[in-house]
TIMAR-120071 format. One record per residue (C-alpha): residue number from 1; residue in one letter; chain; x, y, z. Coordinates in steps of 0.02 Angstrom, whole numbers, always signed. Example, Ala and Ser with C-alpha at 12.3 -4.5 7.8 and 13.67 -1.06 7.14 Angstrom:
! TIMAR-120071
{n:1 | res:A | chain:A | east:+615 | north:-225 | up:+390}
{n:2 | res:S | chain:A | east:+684 | north:-53 | up:+357}
! end
This chain:
! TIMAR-120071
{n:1 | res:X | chain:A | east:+0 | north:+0 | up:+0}
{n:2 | res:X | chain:A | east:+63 | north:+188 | up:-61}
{n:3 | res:X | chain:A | east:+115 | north:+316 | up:+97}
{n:4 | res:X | chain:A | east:-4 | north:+468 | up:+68}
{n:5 | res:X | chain:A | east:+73 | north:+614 | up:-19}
{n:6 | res:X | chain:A | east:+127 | north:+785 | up:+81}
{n:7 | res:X | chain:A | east:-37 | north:+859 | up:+10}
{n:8 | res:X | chain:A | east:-163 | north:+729 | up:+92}
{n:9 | res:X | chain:A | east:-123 | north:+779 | up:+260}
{n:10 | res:X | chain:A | east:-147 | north:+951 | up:+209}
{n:11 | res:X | chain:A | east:-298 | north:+903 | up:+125}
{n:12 | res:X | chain:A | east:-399 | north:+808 | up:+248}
{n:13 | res:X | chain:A | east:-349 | north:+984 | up:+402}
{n:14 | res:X | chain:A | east:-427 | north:+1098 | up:+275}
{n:15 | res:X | chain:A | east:-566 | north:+989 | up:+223}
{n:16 | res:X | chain:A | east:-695 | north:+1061 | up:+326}
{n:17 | res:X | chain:A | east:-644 | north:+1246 | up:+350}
{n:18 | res:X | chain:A | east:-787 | north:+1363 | up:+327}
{n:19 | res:X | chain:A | east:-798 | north:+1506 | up:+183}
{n:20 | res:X | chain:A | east:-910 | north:+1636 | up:+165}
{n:21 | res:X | chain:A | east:-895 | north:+1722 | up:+0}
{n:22 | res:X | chain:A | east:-885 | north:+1895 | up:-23}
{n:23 | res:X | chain:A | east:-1004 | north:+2033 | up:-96}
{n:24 | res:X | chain:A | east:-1022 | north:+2076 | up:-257}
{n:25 | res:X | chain:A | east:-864 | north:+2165 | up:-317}
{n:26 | res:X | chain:A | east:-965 | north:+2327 | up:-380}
{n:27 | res:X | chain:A | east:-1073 | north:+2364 | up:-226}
{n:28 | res:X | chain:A | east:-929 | north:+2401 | up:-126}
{n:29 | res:X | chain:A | east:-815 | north:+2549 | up:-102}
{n:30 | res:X | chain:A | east:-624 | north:+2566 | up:-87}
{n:31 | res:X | chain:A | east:-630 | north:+2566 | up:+80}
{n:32 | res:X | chain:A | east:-742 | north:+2426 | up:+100}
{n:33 | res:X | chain:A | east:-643 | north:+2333 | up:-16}
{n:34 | res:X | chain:A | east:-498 | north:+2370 | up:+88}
{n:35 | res:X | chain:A | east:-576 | north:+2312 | up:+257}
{n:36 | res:X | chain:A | east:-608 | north:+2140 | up:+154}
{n:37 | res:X | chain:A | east:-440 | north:+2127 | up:+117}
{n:38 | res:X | chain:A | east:-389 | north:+2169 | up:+294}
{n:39 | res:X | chain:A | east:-513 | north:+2028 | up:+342}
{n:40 | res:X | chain:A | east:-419 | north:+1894 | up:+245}
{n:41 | res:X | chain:A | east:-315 | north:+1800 | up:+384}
{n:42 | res:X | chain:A | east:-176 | north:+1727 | up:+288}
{n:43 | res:X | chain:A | east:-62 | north:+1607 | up:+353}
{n:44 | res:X | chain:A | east:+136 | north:+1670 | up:+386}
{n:45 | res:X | chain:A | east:+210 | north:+1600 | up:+268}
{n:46 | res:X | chain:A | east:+357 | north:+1733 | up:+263}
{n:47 | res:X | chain:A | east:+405 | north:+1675 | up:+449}
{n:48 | res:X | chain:A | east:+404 | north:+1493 | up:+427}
{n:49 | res:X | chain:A | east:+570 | north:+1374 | up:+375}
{n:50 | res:X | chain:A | east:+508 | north:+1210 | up:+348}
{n:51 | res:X | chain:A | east:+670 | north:+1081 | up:+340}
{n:52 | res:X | chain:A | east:+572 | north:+950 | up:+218}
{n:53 | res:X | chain:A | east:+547 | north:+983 | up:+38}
{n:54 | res:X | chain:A | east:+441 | north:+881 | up:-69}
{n:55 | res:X | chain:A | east:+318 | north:+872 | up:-235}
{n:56 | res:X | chain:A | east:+124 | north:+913 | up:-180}
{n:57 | res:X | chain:A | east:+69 | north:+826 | up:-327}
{n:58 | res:X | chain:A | east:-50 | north:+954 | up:-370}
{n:59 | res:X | chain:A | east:-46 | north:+1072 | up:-517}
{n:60 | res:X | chain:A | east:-145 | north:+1250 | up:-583}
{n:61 | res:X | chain:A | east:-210 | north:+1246 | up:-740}
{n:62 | res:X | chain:A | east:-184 | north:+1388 | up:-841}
{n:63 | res:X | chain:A | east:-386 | north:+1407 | up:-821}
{n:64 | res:X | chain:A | east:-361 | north:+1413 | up:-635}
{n:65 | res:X | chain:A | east:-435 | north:+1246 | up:-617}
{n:66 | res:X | chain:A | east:-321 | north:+1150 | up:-451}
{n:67 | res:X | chain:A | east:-270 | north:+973 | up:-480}
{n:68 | res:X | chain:A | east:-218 | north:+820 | up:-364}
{n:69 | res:X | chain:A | east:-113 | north:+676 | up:-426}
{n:70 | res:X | chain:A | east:-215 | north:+736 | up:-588}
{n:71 | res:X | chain:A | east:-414 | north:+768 | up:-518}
{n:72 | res:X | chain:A | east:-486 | north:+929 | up:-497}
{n:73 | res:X | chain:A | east:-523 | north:+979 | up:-318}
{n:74 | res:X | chain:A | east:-705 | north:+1053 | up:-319}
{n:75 | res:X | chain:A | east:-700 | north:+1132 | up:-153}
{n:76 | res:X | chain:A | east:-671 | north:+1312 | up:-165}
{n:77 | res:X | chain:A | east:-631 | north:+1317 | up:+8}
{n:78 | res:X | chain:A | east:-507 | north:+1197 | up:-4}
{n:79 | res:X | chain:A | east:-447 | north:+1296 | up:-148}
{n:80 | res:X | chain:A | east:-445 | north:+1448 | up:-53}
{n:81 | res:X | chain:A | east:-325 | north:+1370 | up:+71}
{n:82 | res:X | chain:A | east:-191 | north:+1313 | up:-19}
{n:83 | res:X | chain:A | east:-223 | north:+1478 | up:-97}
{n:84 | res:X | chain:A | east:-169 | north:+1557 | up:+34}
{n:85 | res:X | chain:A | east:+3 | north:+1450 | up:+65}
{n:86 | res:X | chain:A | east:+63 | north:+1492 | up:-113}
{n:87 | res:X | chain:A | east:+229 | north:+1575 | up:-133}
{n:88 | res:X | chain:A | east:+336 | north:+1601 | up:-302}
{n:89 | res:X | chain:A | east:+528 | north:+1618 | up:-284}
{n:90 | res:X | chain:A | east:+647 | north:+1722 | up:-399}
{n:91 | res:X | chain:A | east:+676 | north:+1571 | up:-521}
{n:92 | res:X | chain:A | east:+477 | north:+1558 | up:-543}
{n:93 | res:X | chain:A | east:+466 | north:+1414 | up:-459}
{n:94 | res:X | chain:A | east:+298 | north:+1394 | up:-361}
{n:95 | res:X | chain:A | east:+298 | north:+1330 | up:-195}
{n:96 | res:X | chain:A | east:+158 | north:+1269 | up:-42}
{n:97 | res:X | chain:A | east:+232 | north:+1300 | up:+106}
{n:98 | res:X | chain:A | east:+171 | north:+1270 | up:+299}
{n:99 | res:X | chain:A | east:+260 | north:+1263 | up:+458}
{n:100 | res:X | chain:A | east:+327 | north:+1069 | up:+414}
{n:101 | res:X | chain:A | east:+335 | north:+1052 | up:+231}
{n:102 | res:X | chain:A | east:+403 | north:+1172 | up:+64}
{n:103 | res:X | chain:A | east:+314 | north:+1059 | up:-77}
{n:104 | res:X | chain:A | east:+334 | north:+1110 | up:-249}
{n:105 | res:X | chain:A | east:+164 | north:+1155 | up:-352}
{n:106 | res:X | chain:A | east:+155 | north:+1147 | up:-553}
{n:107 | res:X | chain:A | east:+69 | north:+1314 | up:-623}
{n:108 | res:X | chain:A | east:+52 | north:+1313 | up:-807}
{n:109 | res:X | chain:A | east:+32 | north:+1498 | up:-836}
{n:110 | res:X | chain:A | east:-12 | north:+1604 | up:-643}
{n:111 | res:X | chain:A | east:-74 | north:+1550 | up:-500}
{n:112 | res:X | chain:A | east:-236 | north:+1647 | up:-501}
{n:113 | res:X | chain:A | east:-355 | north:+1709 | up:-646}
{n:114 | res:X | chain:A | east:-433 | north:+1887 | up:-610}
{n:115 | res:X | chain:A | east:-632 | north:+1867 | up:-656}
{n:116 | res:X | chain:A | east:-691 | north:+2048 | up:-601}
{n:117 | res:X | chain:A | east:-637 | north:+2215 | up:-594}
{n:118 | res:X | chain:A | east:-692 | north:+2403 | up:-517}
{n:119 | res:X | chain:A | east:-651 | north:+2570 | up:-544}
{n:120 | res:X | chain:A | east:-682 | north:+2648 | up:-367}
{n:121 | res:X | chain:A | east:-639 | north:+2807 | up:-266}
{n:122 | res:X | chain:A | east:-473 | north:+2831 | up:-366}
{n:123 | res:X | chain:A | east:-428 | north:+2635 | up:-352}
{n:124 | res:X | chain:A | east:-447 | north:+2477 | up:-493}
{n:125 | res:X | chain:A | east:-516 | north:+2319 | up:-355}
{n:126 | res:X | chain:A | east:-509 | north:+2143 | up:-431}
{n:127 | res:X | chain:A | east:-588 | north:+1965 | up:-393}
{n:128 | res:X | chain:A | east:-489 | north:+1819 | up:-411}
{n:129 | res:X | chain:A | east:-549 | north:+1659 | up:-435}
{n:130 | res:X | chain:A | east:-515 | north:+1619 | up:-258}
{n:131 | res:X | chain:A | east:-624 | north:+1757 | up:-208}
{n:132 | res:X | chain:A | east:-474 | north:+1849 | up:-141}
{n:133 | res:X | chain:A | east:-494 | north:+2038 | up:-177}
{n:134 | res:X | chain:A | east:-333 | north:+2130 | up:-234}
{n:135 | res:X | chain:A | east:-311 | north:+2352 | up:-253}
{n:136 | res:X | chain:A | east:-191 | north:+2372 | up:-383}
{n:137 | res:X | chain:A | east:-47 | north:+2494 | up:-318}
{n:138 | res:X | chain:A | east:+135 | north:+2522 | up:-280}
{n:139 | res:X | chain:A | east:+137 | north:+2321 | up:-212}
{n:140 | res:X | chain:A | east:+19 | north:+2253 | up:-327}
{n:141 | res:X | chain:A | east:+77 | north:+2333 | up:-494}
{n:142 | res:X | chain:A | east:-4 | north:+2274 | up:-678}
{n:143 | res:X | chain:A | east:+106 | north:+2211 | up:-791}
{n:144 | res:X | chain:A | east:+79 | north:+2171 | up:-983}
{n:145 | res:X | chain:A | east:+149 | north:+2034 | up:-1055}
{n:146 | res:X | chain:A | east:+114 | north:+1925 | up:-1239}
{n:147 | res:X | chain:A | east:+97 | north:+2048 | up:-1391}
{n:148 | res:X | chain:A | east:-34 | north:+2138 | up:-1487}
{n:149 | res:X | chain:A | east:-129 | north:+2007 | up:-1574}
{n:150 | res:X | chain:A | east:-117 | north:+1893 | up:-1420}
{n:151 | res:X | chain:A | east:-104 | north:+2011 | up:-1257}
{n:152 | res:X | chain:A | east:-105 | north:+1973 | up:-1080}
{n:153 | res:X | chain:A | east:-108 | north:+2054 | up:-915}
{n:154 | res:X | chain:A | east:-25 | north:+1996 | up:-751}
{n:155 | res:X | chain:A | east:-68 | north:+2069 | up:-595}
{n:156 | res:X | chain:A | east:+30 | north:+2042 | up:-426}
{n:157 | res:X | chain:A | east:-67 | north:+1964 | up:-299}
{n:158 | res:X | chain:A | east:+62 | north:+1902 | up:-157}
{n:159 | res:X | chain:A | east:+248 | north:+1819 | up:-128}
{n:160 | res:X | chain:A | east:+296 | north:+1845 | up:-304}
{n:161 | res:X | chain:A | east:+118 | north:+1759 | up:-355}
{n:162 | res:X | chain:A | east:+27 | north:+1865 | up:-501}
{n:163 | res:X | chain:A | east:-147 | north:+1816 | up:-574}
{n:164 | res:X | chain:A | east:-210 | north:+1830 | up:-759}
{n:165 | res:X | chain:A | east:-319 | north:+1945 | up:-799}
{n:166 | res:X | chain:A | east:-466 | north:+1820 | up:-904}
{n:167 | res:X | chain:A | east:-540 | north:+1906 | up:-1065}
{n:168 | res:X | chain:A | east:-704 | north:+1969 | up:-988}
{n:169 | res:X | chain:A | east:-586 | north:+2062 | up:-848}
{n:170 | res:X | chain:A | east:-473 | north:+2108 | up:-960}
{n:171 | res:X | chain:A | east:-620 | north:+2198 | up:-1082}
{n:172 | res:X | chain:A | east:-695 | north:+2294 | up:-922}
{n:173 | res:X | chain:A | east:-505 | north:+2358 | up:-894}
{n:174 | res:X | chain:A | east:-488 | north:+2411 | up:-1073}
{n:175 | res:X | chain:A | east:-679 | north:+2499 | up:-1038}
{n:176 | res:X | chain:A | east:-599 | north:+2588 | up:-918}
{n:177 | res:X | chain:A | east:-447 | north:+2633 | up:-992}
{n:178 | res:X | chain:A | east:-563 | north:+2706 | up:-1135}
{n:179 | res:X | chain:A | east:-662 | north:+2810 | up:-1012}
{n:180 | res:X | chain:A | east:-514 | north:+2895 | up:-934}
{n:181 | res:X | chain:A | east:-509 | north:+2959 | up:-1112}
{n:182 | res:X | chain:A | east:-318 | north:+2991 | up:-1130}
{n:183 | res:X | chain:A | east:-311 | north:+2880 | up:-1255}
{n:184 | res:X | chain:A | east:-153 | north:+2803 | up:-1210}
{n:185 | res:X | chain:A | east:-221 | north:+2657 | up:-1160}
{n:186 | res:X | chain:A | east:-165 | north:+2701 | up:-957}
{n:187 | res:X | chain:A | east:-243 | north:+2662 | up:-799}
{n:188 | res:X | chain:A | east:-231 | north:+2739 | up:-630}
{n:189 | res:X | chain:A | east:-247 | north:+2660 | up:-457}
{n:190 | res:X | chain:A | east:-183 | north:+2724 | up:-294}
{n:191 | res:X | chain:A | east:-82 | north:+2849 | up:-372}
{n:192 | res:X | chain:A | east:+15 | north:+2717 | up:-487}
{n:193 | res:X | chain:A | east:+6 | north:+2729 | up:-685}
{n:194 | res:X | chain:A | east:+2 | north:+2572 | up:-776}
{n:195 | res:X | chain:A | east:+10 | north:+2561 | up:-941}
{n:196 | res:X | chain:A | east:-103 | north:+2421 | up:-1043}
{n:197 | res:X | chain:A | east:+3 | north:+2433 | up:-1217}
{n:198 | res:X | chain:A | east:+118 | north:+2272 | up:-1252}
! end
């Protein structure tokens, strides 16, 4: 009979942790926004040095879908987890990490996918697909990437982790890029300029 992988203990402790979605992206303001990210208890990951190192035998899908020795894992909350243990070192590798193990973590393209974005109170808000909300700023910056016939946005969530903007997010960013009306294709948040040409 096989040992269990890393990942199943992890697995079966986050099984049954509660998740409450939150609101609708648009009904809130900056600041409520802001007190939802606030909310967010993620683990300290930056404090921990686990001495084992191992494969999780899971993977992200350039789609954002999570995989386990190659089946999707349909809990969001579960998702949302492991979510939250994701780092990304300067060679790109992507890691899991908790106070015992550092288990590697296959991404195909980013870690998350952003599926909304806001324009509010001087600030551009997005939803990832883990539900996590993220301000674009000075620490989350928005960079372009691909080229003009294929072009795709990055955005920096946390720990080196970025998430890619999908096509319906990226078309409300555009919208708003048009409605500044510079016309040079530029968004603002928090005082940042980003630029959306490739």
């Amino acid at each position: 009979m096989l040992a269990p992988s890393p990942a199943c203990h992890i697995l079966s402790s986050l099984a049954a942790m509660p998740y409450e979605p939150p609101p609708y992206l648009a009904e809130l303001t900056l600041s409520e926004i802001a007190e939802q990210v606030a909310q967010r208890k993620l683990p300290p990951v930056e404090g921990w040095a686990p001495e084992r190192s191992g494969d999780s035998e899971m993977r992200i899908l350039a789609d954002g879908t999570w995989l386990h020795q190659g089946d999707p894992i349909r809990r969001q909350a579960m998702v949302r987890a492991f979510s939250g243990l994701l780092t990304r070192d300067e060679t790109g590798q992507h890691w899991l990490v908790t106070p015992f193990e550092k288990l590697t973590i296959e991404v195909e393209d980013a870690a998350f996918i952003a599926v909304d974005c806001t324009q509010s109170d001087g600030g551009l808000a997005f939803r990832l697909n883990t539900d996590d909300l993220v301000v674009a700023g000075p620490d989350n910056a928005l960079r372009v990437a691909g080229d003009p016939d294929t072009p795709a946005i990055y955005l920096h969530v946390r720990r080196g982790c970025e998430a890619r903007l999908n096509r319906s997010t990226y078309t409300q960013l555009a919208e708003i890029a048009l409605a500044g009306g510079g016309g040079d294709w530029t968004v603002s948040s928090q005082g940042v300029d980003f630029s959306l040409k490739s």
